[in-house]
Each structure stands twice: as structure tokens, then as C-alpha cells.
N, C-alpha and C positions, 0 to 999 in steps of 0.2 A: 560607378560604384554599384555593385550586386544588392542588393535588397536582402534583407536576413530570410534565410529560408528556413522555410515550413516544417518540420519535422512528421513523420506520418504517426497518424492517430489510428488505432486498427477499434472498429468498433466491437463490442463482444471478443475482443481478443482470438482470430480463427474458427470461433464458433460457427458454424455452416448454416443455413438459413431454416436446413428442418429440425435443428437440433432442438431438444425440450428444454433446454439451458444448462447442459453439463455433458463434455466432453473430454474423454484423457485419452492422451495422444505420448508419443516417447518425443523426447527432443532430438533425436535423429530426425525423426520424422517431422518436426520443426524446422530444422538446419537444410533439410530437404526442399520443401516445400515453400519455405519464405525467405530462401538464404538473401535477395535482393532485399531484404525487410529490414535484417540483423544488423545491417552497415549504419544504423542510424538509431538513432534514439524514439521507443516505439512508448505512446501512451496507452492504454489498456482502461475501458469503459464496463467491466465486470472484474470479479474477483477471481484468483490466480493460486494454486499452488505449485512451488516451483521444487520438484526433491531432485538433488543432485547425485549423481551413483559418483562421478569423481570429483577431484579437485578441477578449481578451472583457475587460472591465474587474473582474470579479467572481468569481471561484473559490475554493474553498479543500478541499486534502483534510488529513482528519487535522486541523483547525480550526487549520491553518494557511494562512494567504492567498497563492496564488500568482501569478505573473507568467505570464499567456497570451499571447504572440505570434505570428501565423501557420506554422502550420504544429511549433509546440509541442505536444510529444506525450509522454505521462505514462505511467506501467506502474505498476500499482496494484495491490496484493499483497491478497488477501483479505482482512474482516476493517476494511477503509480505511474513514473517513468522508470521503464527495462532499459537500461545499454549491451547491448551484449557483445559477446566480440565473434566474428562472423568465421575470424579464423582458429579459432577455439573447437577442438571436440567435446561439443555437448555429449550428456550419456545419463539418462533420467529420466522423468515423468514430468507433465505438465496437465494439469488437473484444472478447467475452465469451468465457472458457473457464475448464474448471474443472481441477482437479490431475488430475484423472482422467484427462483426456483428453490434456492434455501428456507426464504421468509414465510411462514405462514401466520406469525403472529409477531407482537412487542418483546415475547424474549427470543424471539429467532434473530429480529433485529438488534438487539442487544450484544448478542452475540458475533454478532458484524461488525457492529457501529465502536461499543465499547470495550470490547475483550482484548487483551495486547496483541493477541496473533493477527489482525489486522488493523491496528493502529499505527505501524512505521515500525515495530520492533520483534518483529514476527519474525522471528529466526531459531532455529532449534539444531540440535545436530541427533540426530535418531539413533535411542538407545537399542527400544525395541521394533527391531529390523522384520521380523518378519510378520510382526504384528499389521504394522503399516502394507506391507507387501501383500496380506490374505484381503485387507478392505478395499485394497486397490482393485486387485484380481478379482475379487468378488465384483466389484461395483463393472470392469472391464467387461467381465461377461455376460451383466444384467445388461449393459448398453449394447452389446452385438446380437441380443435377440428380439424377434419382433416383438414390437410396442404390443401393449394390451392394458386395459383400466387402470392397473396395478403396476403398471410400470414407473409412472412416475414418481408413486407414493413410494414403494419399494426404494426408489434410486434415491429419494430426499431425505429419506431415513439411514441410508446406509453413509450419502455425505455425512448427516451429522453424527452419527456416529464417529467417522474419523474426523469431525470439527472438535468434537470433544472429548476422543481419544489425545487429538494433538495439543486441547488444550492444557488435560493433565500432564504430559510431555513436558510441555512448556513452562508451565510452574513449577516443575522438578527440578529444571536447570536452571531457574532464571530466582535466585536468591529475593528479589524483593518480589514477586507474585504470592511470598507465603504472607506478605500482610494483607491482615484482616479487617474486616472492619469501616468505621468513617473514613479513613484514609483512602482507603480504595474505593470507596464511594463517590466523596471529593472528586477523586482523580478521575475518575469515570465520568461523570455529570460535566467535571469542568472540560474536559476531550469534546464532548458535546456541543456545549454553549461554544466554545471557540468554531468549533466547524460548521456552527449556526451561523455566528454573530462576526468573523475576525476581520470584515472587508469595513464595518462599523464601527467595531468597539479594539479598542486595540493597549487599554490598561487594565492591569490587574486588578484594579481598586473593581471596575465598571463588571467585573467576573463575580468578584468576592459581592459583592452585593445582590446581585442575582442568585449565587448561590446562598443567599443569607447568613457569612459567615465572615472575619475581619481578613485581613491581607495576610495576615500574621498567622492565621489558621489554615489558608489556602496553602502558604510557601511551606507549613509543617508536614500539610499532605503531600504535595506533590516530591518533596524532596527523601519524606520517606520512603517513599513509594518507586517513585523512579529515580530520584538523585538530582532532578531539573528543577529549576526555580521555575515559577508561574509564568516568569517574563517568559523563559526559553520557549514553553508550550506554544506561547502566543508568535513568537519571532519564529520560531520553526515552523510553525503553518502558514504565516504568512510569507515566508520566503520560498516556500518548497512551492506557493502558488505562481509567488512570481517568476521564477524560474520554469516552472512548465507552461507558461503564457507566452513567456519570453522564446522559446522554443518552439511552441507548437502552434503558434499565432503570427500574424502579420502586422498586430496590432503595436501602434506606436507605444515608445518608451511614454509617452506623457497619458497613452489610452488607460494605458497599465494599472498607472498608479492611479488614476481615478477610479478606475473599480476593481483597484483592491483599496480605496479610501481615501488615497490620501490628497489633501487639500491643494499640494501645489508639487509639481511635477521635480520641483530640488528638493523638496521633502524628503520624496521617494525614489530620486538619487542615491542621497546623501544617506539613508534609511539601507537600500541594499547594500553602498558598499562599503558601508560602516563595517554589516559582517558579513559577506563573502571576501572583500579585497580586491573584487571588481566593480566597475561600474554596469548599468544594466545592459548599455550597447555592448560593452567590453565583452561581458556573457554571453548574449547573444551572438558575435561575432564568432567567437571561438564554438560556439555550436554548432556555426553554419559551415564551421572546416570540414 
């Protein structure tokens, strides 16, 4: 019997070894260059943006399936799993950087850490088209000439600029980004503490108290906010972990569930396939197709 295979991990997602931490490349030239890559489910060790020019029938990050329609554009947080389909014509931009190069302070990280275009919901469809297209372009021609002192700082400012050109984008479309307030406070802090704490703490109660506020106050914010009870926040991370463990690791079903917490290895059976509907071999197996 085969052994579950490894799935490849690309570090810095294609970034080249003299790059200063930001590269955009078209996905031709992706589909070119690592068509051997695409047949397989890739993990990605920096942030990602992905803008689509057509519809593509076949996507999924985080081995969830998504919806591509022209000019659909994703923000992929570290850490993501890409499926791509190798037989697919890609036709788009792929925009790579890494914390390093964006972060300069706590709200640069904020920005990363808590803002929805990198939390798992970062999906937009691009209103303003050629908006997007002048800071690509722009940022295109500052990276093809030679580096000088000012190159960096130039380049780190022009990304955030389109971080938070995309982020008002993203608000525009997305009906609960316009609450304001402790709610989206909540929900932000709690995004946090769970990608602190979830291998640990794995109840609502054990959140709401760190956050200094009742269980009753937590599920108010998050469900205005996003529609998700507190439980989901906590099961959705903890399941998107063990599914890219289970994928991209050799490690045992029973390794698994020890660190991501749990006390006894039918626990953590019984725990993934309560909600997937598989068991964690089962997943694994069908990965290794």
C-alpha cells in the first residue's frame, strides 16, 4: 500500500532568490513556467494576489471550490492551498509578496493579519478596472528598472496603495464590511486569538473570556458581522489546518491530532468527520489521487 503523498509546498510562492519581496508575473507565464507544479495542490509561504482577466471553470483555495469570473480577484493570506487546474487557460496577474516587505509597523500588520481581504474571504469582482490596471502597471515598471535606495520604499508604498485601494473595493461589495464599530472589533481580535491559540483552546466560552466579554456578546458580533457563529470561526480553522497537514505532511493521522490538540486520536477522527464526511485517512487518500 502507497503511503499518502506529499503534496508540494513552494516556498515564497516563485519568488526568485534576488527578489526584494514583490513580484508580478501574468499566469501565462505561470502555466509556462511551473505547468509540472499545477497538477497538484500547491501551499504558498507568503501573500498572493490572484486577478483573473477570464472565467476559469476549476479553482479551489483552502480545498474549497470557487467561483471565477472575469476579472475576479482573490488576496491569499500565507499558508493558502491553490488547486489549479493545469488544463485550464489561465489569463491574469499574479502579484507575490511577502510580510516583510509590506509590514513596517502594527498597523501594516493589521492589515494583513485582521482585514477580510486576507482572512479566507478575499474575493472581489473589480468594478474599477482600469484603476487596478494603472497600479499594476505602475508598480510593473518600477520592478523592471534598476534597484536604487528608493526603490524599495517606492514599491512598498505603491503595494499599499493598491491594498487599500482593494480594501475599499471590498467593502463596497461585500454588505456586512459596512458594520461599524465593536462588532468589527470583536470579530477582528477574535480572528486573532483563534490563530494564536486554536491548536489549545478550542471553545467559545475559553475566547469570550480573553476577549473580556460573554458568549452571548461574541455570537452577536460575529454573526453580524459575518453571518458565522463563534463555533464556525473556531472549526473552520481548525479544519483548514488539518487538511493542509494532512496534504502536505507525512505525518500520522494520530501525529495530527496531537498538535492540533486533541487528547486522543478518535477525538480527532470523530471531530474531522463529523464535518467534512470524511474520515482524515479517507481525505488524505483522495488527495494522493
Amino acid at each position: 500500500m502507497k503511503g499518502p503523498k506529499k503534496h508540494q509546498t513552494i516556498n515564497n510562492t516563485f519568488l526568485q532568490e534576488d527578489s526584494i519581496g514583490l513580484e508580478i508575473f501574468t499566469m501565462e507565464q505561470l502555466h509556462e513556467q511551473h505547468y509540472a507544479l499545477l497538477s497538484q495542490p500547491l501551499r504558498t509561504n507568503n501573500y498572493q494576489v490572484l486577478i483573473f482577466f477570464t472565467a476559469i471553470a476549476h479553482h479551489a483555495i483552502d480545498f474549497s471550490p470557487v467561483t471565477i469570473r472575469p476579472y475576479t480577484t482573490f488576496f491569499i493570506a500565507k499558508g493558502s492551498v491553490h488547486t489549479f487546474d493545469p488544463n485550464a487557460r489561465y489569463e491574469g496577474i499574479v502579484i507575490n509578496f511577502t510580510e516583510d516587505f509590506v509590514c513596517r509597523d502594527e498597523h501594516d500588520l493589521a492589515l494583513l493579519h485582521q482585514h477580510p481581504l486576507f482572512s479566507g474571504s478575499g474575493q472581489i469582482d473589480l468594478q474599477d478596472i482600469a484603476t487596478y490596471k494603472g497600479l499594476i502597471e505602475t508598480m510593473t515598471a518600477e520592478l523592471r528598472k534598476p534597484k536604487d535606495e528608493f526603490s524599495r520604499m517606492l514599491l512598498r508604498n505603491l503595494l499599499q496603495n493598491f491594498l487599500i485601494f482593494s480594501g475599499r473595493e471590498y467593502t463596497a461589495t461585500h454588505a456586512f464590511n459596512h458594520v461599524k464599530g465593536p462588532d468589527m472589533q470583536y470579530v477582528q481580535r477574535y480572528t486573532v486569538l483563534i490563530e494564536k491559540h486554536y491548536k489549545t483552546m478550542k471553545t467559545v466560552a475559553g475566547y469570550a473570556a480573553l476577549l473580556r466579554i460573554t458568549e452571548k456578546r461574541l455570537n452577536q458580533a460575529t454573526t453580524s458581522v459575518t453571518g458565522k457563529s463563534p463555533k464556525q470561526f473556531i472549526d473552520d480553522h481548525v479544519l483548514v489546518a488539518a487538511k493542509r497537514l494532512l496534504s502536505f505532511t507525512i505525518m500520522t493521522v494520530k501525529e495530527i491530532g496531537f498538535e492540533l490538540g486533541f487528547s486522543q486520536t478518535t477525538h480527532f477522527i470523530k471531530y474531522f468527520t463529523k464535518h467534512t464526511g470524511l474520515s482524515p485517512a479517507s481525505f488524505r487518500q483522495q488527495q494522493s489521487i
